[in-house]
VMD Tcl script that builds the backbone (N, CA, C; Angstrom):
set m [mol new atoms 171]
animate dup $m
set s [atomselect $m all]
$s set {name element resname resid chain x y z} {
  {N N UNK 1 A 14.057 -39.036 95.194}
  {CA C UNK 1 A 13.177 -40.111 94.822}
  {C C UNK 1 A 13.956 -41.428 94.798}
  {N N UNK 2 A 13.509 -42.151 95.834}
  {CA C UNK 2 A 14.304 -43.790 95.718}
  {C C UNK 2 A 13.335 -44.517 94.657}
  {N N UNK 3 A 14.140 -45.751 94.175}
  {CA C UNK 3 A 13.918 -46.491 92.956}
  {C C UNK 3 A 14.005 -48.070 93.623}
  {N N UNK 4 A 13.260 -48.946 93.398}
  {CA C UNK 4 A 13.681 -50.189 93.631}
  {C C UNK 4 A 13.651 -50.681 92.360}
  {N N UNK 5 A 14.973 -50.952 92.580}
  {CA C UNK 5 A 15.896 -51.820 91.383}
  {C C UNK 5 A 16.872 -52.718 91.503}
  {N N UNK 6 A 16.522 -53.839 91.017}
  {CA C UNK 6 A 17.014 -55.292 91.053}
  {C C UNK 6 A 18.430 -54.923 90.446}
  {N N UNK 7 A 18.881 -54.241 89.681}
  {CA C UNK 7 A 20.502 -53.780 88.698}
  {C C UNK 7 A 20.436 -52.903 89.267}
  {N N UNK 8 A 22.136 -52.268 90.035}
  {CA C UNK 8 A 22.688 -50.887 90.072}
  {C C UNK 8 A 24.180 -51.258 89.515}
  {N N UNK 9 A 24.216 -49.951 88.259}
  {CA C UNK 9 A 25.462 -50.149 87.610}
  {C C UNK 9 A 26.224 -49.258 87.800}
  {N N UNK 10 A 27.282 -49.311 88.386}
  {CA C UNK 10 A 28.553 -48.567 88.468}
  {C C UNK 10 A 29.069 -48.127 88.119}
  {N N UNK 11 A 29.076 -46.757 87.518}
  {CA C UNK 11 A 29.666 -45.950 86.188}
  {C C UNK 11 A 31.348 -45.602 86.689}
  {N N UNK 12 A 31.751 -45.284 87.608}
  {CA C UNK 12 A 32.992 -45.255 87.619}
  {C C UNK 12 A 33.849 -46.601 87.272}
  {N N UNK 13 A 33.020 -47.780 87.575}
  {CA C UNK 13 A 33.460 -48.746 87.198}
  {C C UNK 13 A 33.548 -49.096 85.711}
  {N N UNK 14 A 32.469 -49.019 84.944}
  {CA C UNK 14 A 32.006 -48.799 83.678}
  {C C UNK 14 A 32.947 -47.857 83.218}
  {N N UNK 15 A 33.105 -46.661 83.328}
  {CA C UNK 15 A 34.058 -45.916 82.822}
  {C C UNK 15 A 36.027 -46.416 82.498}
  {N N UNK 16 A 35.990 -47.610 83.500}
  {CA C UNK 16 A 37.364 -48.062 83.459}
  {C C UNK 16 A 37.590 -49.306 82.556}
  {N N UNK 17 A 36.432 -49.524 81.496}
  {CA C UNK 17 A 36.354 -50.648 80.670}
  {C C UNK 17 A 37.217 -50.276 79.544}
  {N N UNK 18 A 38.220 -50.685 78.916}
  {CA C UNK 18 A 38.851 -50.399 77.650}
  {C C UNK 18 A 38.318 -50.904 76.913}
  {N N UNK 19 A 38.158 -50.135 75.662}
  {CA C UNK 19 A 37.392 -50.347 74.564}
  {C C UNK 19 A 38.567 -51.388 73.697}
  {N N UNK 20 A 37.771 -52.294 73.045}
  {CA C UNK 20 A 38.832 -53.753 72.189}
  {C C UNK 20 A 38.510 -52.998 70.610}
  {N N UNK 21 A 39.406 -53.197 70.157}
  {CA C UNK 21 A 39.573 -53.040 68.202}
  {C C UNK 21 A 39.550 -54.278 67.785}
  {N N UNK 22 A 38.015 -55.276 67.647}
  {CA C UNK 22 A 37.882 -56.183 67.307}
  {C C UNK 22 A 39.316 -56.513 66.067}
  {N N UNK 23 A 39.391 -55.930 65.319}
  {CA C UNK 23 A 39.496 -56.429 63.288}
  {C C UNK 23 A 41.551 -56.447 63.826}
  {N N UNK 24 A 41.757 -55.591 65.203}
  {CA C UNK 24 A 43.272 -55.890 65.512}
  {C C UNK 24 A 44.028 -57.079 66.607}
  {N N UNK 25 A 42.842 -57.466 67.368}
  {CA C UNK 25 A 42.918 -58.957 68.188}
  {C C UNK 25 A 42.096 -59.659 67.376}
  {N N UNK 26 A 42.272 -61.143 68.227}
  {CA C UNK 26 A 41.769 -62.388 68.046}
  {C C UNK 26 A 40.775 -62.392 69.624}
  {N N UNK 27 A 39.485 -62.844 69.302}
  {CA C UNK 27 A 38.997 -63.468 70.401}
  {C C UNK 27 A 39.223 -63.863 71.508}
  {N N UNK 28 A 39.647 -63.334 72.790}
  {CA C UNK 28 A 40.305 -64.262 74.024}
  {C C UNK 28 A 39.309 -64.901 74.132}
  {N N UNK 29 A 37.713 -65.196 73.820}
  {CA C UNK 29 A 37.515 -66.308 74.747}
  {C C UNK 29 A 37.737 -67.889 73.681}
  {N N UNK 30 A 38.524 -67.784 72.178}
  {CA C UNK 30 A 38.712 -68.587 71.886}
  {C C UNK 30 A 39.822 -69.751 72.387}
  {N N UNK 31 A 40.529 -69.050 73.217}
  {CA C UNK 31 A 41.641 -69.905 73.515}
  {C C UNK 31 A 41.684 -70.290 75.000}
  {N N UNK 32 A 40.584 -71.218 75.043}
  {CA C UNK 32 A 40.310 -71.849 76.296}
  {C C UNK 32 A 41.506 -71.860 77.384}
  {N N UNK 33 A 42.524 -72.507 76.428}
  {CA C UNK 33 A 43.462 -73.182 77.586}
  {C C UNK 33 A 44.540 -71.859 78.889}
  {N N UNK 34 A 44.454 -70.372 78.137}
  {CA C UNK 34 A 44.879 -69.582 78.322}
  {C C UNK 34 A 43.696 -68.412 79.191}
  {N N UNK 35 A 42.638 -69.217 79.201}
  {CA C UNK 35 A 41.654 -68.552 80.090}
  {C C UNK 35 A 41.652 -68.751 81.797}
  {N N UNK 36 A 41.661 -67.665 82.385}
  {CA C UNK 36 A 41.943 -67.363 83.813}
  {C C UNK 36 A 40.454 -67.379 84.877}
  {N N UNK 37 A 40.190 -67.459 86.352}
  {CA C UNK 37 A 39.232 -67.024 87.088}
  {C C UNK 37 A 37.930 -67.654 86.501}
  {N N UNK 38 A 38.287 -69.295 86.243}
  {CA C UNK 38 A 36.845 -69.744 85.494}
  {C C UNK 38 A 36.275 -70.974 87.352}
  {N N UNK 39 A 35.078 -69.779 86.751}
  {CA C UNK 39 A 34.136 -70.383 87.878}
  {C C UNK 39 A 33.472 -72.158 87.124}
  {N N UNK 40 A 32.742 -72.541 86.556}
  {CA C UNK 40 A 32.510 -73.809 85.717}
  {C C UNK 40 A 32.734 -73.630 84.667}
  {N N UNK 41 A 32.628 -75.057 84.297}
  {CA C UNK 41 A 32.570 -75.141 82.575}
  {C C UNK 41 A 31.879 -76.299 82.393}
  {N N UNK 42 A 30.420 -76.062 81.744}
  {CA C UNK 42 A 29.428 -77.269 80.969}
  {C C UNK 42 A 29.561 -77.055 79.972}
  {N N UNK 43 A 29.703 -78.317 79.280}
  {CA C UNK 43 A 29.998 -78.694 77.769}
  {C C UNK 43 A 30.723 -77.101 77.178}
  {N N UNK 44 A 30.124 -76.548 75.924}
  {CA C UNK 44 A 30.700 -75.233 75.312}
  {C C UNK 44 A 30.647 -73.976 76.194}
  {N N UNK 45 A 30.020 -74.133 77.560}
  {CA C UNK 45 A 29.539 -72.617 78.076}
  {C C UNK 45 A 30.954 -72.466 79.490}
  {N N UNK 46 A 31.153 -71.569 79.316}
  {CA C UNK 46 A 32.515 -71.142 80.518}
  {C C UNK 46 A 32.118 -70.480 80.943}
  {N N UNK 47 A 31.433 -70.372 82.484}
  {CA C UNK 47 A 31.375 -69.297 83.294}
  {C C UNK 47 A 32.504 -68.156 83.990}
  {N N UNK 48 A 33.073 -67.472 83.598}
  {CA C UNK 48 A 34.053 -66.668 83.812}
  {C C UNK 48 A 33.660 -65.498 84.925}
  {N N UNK 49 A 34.963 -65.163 85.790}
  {CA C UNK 49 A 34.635 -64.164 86.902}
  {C C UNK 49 A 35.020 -62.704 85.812}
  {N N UNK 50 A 34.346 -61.723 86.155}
  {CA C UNK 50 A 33.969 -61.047 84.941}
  {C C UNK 50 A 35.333 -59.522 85.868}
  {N N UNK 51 A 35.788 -58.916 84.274}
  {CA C UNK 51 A 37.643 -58.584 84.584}
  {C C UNK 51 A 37.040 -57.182 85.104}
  {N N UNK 52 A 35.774 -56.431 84.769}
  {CA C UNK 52 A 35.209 -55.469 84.984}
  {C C UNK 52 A 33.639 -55.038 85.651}
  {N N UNK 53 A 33.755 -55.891 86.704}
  {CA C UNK 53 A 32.313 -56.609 86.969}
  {C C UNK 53 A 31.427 -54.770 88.126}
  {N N UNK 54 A 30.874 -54.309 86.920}
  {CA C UNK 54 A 30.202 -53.142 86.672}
  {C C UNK 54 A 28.517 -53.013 87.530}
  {N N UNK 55 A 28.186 -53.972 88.033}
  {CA C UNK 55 A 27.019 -54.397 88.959}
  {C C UNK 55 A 27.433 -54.568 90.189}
  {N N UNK 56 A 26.885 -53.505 91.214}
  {CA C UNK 56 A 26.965 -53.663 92.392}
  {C C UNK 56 A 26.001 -54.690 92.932}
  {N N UNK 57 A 27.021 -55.068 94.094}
  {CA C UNK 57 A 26.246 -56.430 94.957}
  {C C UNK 57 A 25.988 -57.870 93.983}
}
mol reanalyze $m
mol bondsrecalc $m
mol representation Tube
mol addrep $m
């Protein structure tokens, strides 16, 4: 049975996401100046190229 669907998510990809221990880091996206692969930036919003990008196409 085919599906038309606008999202296909990539579980092998998904599977390679490391899980973060919020309460033992600090926020990376607080420290702007040390942020990498930024597509724009309007006013507060940073579009970032994403480190685990889990959506095909």
């Amino acid at each position: 049975m085919e599906t038309n669907s606008l999202l296909t998510f990539n579980r092998s990809i998904g599977k390679q996401k490391r899980l973060s221990k919020v309460a033992e880091s600090s926020c990376p996206f607080c420290d702007v100046g040390h942020l990498t692969d930024i597509y724009d930036q309007q006013g507060e919003m940073i579009f970032l190229k994403n480190k685990y990008p889990t959506l095909e196409r």
